[in-house]
C-alpha positions in Angstrom: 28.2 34.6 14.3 25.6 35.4 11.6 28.1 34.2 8.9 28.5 30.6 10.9 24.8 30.4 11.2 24.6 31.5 7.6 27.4 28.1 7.0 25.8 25.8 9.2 22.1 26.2 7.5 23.9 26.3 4.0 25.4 22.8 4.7 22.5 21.8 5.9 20.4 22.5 3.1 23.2 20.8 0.8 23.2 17.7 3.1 18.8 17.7 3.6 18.3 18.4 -0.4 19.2 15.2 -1.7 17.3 13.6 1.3 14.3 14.8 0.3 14.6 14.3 -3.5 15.3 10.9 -2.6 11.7 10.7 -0.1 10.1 11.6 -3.1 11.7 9.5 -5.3 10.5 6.4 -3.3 7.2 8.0 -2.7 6.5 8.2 -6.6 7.7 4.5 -6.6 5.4 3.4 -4.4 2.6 5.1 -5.6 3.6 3.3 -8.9 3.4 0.1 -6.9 0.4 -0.1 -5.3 -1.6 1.2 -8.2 0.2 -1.0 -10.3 -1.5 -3.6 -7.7 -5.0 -1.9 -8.2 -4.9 -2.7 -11.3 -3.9 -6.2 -11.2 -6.3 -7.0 -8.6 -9.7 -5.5 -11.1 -7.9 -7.9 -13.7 -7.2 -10.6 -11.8 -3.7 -10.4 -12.8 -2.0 -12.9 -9.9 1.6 -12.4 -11.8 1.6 -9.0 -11.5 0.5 -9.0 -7.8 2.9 -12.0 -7.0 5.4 -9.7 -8.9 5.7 -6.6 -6.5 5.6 -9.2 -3.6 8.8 -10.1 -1.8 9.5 -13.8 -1.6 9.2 -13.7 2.4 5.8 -11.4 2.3 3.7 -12.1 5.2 -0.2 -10.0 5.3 -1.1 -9.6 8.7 -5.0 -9.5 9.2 -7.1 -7.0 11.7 -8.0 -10.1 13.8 -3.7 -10.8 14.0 -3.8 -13.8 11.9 -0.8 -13.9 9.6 -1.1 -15.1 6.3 2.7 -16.1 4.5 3.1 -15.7 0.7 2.3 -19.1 -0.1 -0.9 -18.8 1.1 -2.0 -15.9 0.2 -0.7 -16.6 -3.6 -3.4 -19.8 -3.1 -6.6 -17.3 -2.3 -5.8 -15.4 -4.9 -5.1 -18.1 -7.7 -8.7 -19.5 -6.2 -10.1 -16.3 -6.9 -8.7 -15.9 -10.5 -10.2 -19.6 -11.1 -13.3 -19.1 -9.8 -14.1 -15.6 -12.2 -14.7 -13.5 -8.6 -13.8 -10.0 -9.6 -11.8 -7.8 -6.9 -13.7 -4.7 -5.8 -12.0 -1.7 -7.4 -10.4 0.6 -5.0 -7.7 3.4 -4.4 -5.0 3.5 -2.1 -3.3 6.5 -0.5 -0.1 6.8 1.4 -0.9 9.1 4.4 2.9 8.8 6.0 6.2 7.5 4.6 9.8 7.1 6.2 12.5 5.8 4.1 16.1 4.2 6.0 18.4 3.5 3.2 16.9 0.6 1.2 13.6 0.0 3.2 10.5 2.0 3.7 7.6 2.3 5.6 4.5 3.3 5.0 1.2 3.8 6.5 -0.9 3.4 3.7 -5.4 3.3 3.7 -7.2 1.5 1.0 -11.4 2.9 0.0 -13.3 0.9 -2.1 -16.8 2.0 -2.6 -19.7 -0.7 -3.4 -23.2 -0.6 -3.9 -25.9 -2.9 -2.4 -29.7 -2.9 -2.0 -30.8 -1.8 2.0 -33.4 -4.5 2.9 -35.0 -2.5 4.8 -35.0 0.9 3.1 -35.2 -1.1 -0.3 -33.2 1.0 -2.4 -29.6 0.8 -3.4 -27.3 2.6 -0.8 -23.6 3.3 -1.4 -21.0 1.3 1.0 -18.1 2.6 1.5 -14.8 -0.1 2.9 -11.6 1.6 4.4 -8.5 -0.9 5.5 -5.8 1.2 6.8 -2.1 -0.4 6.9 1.5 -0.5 7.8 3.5 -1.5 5.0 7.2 -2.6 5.3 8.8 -2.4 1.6 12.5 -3.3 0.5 14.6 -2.3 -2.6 16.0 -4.6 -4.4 18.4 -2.5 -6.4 15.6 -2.5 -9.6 12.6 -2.5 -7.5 10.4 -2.1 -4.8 9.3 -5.5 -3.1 6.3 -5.7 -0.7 7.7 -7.5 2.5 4.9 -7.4 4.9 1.6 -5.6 5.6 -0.1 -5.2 8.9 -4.1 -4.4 9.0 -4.6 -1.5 11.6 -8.1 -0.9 10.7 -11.2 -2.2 9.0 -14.0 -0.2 8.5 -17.4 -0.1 6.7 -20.0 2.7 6.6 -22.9 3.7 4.6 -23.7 6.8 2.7 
C-alpha cells in the first residue's frame, strides 16, 4: 500500500511540476505586461499600450459602462495630443489562473498623488486603488489584453 501511495504522489508530482512552471511562466509574462503598460502610460506611448491590447479588448468601468477598443484608443490618443501626463502607478497581480492559452487575473492598480487640503492648507498625499479582473489570451508570441472589468475604485488620504 505505502509503495502505491509512494507511485501515485510520484506521478503526481511528475504530472503538477510542469503545471506550475508553466503558472509561473505566464505570471512573469504578465508582470512584464502590465509594467510594460506603466511605462507607456507615464510616456504617453499609445503604440505600446495599443500593442499588448487584443484587437476585440473591451474595459469595463466601475459604474458597468463598457468602453470597446476603438474608443478607448480615441481617449488615449486625445490625451497624448493634449500633453496630459498619466499618473504613475504600480500594478500587482493578487490571483492568477491560467486554462491552456488564456488567463485570468485579478490584478489592483495604486497610484499615489499629491494635492493641497483646502481646508488643512498643506499638501496631503492621495492615494487611488482600482482593483480588476483581467481576461488575457496567447497568441502563440504574446500575451494580448482581451478585456478588463473595474471591481473597485477607491481613494483615501494619508
Amino acid at each position: 500500500m505505502n509503495l502505491a501511495r509512494f507511485s501515485i504522489l510520484s506521478v503526481a508530482a511528475v504530472v503538477l511540476a510542469p503545471s506550475a512552471h508553466a503558472h509561473s511562466t505566464v505570471r512573469k509574462a504578465l508582470e512584464r505586461q502590465y509594467q510594460a503598460w506603466a511605462h507607456a502610460a507615464v510616456k504617453n506611448d499609445v503604440d505600446c499600450i495599443l500593442g499588448i491590447l487584443a484587437p476585440e479588448y473591451t474595459l469595463t468601468t466601475f459604474a458597468g459602462k463598457v468602453i470597446p477598443y476603438a474608443n478607448y484608443k480615441k481617449s488615449l490618443l486625445a490625451r497624448k495630443a493634449s500633453g496630459k501626463p498619466s499618473t504613475a502607478y504600480t500594478t500587482r497581480i493578487c490571483d492568477l489562473s491560467v486554462a491552456s492559452r488564456s488567463a485570468t487575473v485579478r490584478s489592483e492598480e495604486i497610484s499615489i498623488s499629491v494635492a493641497r487640503d483646502p481646508i488643512l492648507q498643506k499638501d496631503v498625499k492621495i492615494v487611488h486603488t482600482h482593483q480588476y479582473i483581467d481576461k488575457w489570451r496567447n497568441t502563440g508570441r504574446v500575451w494580448r489584453l482581451v478585456s478588463t472589468v473595474t471591481t473597485l475604485e477607491k481613494t483615501a488620504t494619508k
